[in-house]
C-alpha positions as CSV (number, residue, x, y, z in Angstrom):
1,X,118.0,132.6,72.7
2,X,118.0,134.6,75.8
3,X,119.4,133.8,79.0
4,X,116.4,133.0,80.9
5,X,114.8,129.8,79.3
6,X,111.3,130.2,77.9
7,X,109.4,127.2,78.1
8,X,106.3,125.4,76.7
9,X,104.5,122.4,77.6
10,X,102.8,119.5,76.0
11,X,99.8,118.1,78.2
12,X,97.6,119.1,80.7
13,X,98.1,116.4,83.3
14,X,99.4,116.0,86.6
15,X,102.9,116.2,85.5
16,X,102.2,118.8,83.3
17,X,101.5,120.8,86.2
18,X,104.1,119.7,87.7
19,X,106.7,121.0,85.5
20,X,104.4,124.2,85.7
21,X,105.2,125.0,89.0
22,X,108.7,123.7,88.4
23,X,109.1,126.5,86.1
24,X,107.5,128.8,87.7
25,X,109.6,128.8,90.6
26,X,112.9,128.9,89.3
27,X,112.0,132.9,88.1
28,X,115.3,134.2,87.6
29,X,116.3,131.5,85.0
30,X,112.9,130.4,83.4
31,X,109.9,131.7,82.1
32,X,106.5,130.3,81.2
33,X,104.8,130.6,77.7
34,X,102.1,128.6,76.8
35,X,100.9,124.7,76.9
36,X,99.0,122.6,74.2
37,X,97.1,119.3,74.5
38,X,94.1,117.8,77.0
39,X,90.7,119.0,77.8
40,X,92.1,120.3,80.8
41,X,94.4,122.7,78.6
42,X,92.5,125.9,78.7
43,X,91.8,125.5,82.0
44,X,95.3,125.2,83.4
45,X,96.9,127.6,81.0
46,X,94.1,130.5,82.9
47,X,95.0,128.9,86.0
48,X,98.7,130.2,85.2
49,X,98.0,133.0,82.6
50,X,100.1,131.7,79.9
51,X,99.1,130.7,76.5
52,X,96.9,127.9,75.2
53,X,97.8,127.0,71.6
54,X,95.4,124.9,69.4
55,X,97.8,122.6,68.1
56,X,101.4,121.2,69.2
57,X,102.6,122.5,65.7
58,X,101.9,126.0,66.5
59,X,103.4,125.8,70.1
60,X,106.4,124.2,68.9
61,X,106.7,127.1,66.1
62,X,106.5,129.9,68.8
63,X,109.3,132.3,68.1
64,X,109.0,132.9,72.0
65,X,110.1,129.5,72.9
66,X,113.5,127.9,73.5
67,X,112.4,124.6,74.9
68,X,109.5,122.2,75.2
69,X,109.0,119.5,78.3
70,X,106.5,116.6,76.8
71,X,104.4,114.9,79.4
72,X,101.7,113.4,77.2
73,X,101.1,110.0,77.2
74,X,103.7,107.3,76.5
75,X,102.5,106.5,72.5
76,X,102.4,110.2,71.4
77,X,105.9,111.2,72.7
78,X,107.9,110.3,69.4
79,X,105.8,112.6,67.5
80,X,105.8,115.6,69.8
81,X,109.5,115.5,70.7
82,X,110.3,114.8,66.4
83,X,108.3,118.1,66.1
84,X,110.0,120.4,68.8
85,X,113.6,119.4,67.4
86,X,112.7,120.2,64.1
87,X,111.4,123.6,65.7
88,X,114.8,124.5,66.7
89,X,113.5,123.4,70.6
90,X,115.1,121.8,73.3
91,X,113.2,119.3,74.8
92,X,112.9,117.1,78.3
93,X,110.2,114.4,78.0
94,X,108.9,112.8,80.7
95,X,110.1,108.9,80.9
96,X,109.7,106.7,79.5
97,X,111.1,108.4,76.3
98,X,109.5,106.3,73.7
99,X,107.6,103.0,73.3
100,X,110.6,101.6,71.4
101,X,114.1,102.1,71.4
102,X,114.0,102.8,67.5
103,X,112.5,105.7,68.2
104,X,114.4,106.5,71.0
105,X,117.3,106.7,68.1
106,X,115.3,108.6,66.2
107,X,114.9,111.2,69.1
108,X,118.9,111.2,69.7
109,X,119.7,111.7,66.0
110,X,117.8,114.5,65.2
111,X,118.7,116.2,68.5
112,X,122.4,115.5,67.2
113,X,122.0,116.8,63.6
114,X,120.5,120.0,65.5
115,X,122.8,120.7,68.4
116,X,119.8,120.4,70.6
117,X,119.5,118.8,74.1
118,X,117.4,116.0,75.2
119,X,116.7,115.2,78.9
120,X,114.6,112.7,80.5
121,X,112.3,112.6,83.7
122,X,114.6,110.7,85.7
123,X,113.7,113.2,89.0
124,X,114.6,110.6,91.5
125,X,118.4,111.6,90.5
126,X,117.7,114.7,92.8
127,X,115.7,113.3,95.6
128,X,118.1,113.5,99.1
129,X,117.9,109.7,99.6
130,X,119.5,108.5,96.3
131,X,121.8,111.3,96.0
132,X,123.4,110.0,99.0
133,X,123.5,106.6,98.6
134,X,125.4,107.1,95.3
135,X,128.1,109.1,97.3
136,X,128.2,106.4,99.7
137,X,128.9,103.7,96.5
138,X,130.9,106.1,95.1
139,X,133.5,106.8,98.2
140,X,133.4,103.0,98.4
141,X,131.4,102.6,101.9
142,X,130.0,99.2,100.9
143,X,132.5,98.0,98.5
144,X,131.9,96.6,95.2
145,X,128.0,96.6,94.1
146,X,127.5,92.6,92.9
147,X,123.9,92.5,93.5
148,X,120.9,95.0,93.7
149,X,117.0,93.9,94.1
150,X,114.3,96.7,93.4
151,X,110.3,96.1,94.5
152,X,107.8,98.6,92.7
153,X,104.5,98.0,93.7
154,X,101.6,100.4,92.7
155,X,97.9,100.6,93.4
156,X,96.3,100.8,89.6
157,X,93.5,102.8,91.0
158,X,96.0,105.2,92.7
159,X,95.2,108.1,89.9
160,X,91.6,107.9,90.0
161,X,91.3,107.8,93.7
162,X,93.8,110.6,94.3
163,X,93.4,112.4,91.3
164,X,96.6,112.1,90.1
165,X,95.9,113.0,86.1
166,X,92.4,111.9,87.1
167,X,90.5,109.3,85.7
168,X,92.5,109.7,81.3
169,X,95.2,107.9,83.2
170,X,94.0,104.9,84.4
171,X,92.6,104.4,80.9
172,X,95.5,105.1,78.4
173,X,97.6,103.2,80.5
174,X,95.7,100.0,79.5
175,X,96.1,100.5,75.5
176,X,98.7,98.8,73.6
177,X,100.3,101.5,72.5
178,X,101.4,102.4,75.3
179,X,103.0,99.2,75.8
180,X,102.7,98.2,79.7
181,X,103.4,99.6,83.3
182,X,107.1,98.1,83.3
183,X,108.1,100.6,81.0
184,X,105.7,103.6,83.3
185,X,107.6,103.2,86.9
186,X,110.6,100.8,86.3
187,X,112.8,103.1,83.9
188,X,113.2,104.9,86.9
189,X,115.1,102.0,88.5
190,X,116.9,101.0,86.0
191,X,118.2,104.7,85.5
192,X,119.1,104.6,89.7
193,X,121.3,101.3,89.5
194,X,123.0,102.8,86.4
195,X,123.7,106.3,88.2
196,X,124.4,104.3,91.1
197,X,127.2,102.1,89.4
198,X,128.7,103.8,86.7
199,X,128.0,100.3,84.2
200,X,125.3,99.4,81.7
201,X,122.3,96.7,81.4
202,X,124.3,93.6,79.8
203,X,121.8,90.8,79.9
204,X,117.7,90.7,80.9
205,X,115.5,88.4,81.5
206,X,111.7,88.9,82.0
207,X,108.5,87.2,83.2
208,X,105.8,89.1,82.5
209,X,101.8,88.8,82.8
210,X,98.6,90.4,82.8
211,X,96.1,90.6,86.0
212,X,93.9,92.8,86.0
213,X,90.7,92.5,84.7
214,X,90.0,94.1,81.2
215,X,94.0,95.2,80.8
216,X,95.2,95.0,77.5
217,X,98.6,95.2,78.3
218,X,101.3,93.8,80.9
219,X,100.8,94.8,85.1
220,X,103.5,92.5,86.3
221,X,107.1,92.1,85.8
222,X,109.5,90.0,87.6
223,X,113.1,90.6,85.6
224,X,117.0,89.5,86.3
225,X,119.5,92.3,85.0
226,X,123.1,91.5,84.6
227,X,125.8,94.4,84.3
228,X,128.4,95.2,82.5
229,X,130.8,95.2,85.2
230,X,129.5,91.9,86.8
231,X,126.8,93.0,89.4
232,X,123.6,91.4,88.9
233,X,119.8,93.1,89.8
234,X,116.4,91.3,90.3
235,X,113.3,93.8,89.8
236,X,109.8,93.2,90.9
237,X,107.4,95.3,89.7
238,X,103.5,95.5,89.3
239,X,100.4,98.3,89.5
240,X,98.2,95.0,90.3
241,X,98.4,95.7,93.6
242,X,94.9,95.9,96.0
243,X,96.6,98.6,98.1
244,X,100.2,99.6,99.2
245,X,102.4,97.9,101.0
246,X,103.7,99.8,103.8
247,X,107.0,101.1,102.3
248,X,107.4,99.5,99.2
249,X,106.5,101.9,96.6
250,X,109.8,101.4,95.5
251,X,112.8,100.3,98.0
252,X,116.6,99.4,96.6
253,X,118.5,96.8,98.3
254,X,122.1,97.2,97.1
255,X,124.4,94.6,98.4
256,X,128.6,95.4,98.1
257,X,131.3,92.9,99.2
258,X,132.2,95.3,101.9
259,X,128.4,96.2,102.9
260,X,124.3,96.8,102.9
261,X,122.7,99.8,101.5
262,X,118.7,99.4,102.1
263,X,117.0,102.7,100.6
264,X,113.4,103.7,100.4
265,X,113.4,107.0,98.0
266,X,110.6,108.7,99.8
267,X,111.6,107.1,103.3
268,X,114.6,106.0,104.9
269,X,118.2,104.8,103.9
270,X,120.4,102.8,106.1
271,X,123.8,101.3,105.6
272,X,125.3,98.2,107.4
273,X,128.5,96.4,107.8
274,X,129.7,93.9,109.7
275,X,131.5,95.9,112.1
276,X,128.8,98.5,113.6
277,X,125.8,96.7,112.1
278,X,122.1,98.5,110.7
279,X,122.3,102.5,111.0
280,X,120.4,105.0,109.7
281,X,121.8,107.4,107.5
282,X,119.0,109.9,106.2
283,X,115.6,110.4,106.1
284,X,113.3,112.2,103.4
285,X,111.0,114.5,104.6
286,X,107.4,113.3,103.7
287,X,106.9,113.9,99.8
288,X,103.1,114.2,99.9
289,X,101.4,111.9,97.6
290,X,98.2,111.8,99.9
291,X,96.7,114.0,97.1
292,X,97.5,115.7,93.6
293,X,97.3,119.1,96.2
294,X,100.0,117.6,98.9
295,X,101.9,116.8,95.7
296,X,102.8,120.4,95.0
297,X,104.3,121.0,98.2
298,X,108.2,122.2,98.2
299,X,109.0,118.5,99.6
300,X,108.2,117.0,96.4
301,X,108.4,119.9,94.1
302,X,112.4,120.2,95.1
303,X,113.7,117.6,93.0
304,X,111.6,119.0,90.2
305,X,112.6,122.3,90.2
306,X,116.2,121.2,90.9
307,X,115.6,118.6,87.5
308,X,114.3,121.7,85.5
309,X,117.5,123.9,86.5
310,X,120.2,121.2,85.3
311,X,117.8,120.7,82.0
312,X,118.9,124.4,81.7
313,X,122.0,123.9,82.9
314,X,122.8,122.1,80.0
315,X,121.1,124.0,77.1
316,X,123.6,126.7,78.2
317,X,126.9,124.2,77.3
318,X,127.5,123.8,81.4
319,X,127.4,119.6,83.1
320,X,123.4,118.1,83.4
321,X,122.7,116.0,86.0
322,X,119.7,115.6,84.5
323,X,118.9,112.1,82.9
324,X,120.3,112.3,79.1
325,X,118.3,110.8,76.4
326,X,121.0,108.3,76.1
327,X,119.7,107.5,79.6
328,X,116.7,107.4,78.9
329,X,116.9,104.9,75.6
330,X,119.0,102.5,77.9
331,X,116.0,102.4,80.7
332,X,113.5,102.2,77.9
333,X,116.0,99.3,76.5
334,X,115.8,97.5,79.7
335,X,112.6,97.1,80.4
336,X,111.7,96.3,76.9
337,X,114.1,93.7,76.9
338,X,111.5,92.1,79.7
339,X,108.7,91.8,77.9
340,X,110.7,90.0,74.6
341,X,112.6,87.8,77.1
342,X,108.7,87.2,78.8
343,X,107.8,86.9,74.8
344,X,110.5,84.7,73.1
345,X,111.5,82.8,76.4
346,X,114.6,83.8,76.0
347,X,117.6,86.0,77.6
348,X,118.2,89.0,75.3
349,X,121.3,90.8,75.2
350,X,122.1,94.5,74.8
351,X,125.6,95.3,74.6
């Protein structure tokens, strides 16, 4: 393997080329190859000049390939990421890993028997907001977590309107197979209050339903989370949404016996105590989701390229920041653990 990682790709979405550029830009230690999958394939492999392979099986048997990122819908991860191990291929799939944690396991033992890294899309871990607020938990500015809340709300028509994977989106995203949008956006939030505190999902309970007209599968999840070092979480989540509300794509609000932490990812964080009160601590520059164009600019694209370098940070032996796949089975886990609690009207425990 040389020292500069050659990649491939799996899709031919938006995050597909959003990993593209990812690559692209970090020249000195990656390369570009080829991509596989989507009728928009052969377009966006001339758009970049690489290769555009009729089958996943013959990109993931390129001999001029060291690692593979999967952004394919949910359902056909298992498959591709099963087939790039056996390859001899690293791999960082886009969350959520799987549609059950069995395969999850069955991503993390191969990868074991093979000595091969797996990282997950967990790219708000390198987004200036969270970053810091961990730091702030972590030099004990708030005190002990005991109890986080998380809002996710999302527009279901966002993608066709803004073109965000354009209109295939919006309709695999409905099928069964691919399970529900608690498992699309929440992982994400479960990963953050892990990173955040250092301890692992305990207990969930769900409440789950189905809004939207003609949707096969779940839009709405309430959920309780409780930790493994006490701290309890409630989650609101749901794409069935008739427009945003004004800074609550996703906001934190992380409540320590010593203090407030109140954290929009793509906004504003401010901290609080009883002493000097609300203050803000940082701001993120505007990300850019007006359109899939915006999207690519270096606001957005920095935590992706920064995500991409720590993936190849750790298939050279050195410390990933990058989400693990045993990071990305326990966010799978969580919200999974939502819809049997919605199903069996029970709590469920994992560990």
């Amino acid at each position: 393997m040389s020292t500069k990682i050659r990649f491939g790709i799996t899709g031919s979405g938006f995050m597909a080329r959003t990993h593209i550029e990812a690559i692209r830009w970090l020249d000195s230690s990656a390369s570009l190859v080829a991509l596989w999958g989507g009728s928009r394939a052969p377009g966006l492999a001339g758009r970049y000049g690489i290769a555009c392979e009729p089958t996943v099986e013959s990109l993931v048997r390129r001999d001029d390939i060291d690692a593979i990122v999967v952004t394919t819908p949910h359902h056909l991860h298992l498959n591709e990421v099963l087939l790039a191990l056996e390859a001899g291929k690293h791999v960082m799939v886009e969350k959520p890993m799987a549609t059950t944690v069995a395969d999850c396991d069955r991503m993390l033992a191969a990868a074991a028997r093979r000595k091969l890294v797996i990282a997950v899309g967990y790219n708000l871990r390198f987004r200036d907001l969270p970053i810091k607020a961990r730091e702030l938990i972590a030099a004990n500015a708030i005190g002990r977590v005991v109890d986080m809340h998380l809002t996710m709300f999302m527009d279901a028509d966002l993608f066709d309107r803004q073109d965000f994977g354009g209109a295939n989106k919006s309709k695999w995203m409905k099928l069964p197979e691919n399970v529900g949008f608690v498992i699309d956006g929440l992982p994400h939030g479960v990963d953050l209050m892990r990173w955040f505190t250092g301890a692992e999902v305990k207990t969930v309970a769900g409440f789950s339903r189905t809004f939207l007209p003609g949707r096969q599968v779940e839009d709405t999840t309430a959920g309780v989370i409780e930790f493994t070092n006490g701290a309890v979480c409630t989650v609101n989540t749901s794409c069935a949404v008739p427009g945003p509300y004004p800074g609550e794509y996703s906001r934190y609000s992380i409540i320590g016996t010593e203090g407030l932490l109140a954290m929009d990812p793509f906004g504003e964080l401010h901290i609080s105590n009883r002493k000097d009160g609300w203050r803000l601590v940082a701001t993120q520059p505007k990300v850019g989701f007006e359109s899939a164009e915006t999207a690519f600019g270096d606001v957005r694209m920095k935590a992706y390229r920064a995500q991409i370098q720590s993936f190849i940070d750790g298939i050279h032996g050195q410390p990933m920041q990058a989400g693990s796949g045993a990071d990305g089975r326990a966010g799978l886990a969580a919200c999974l653990a939502m819809l049997t609690s919605t199903r069996e009207r029970r709590l469920v425990e994992l560990v």
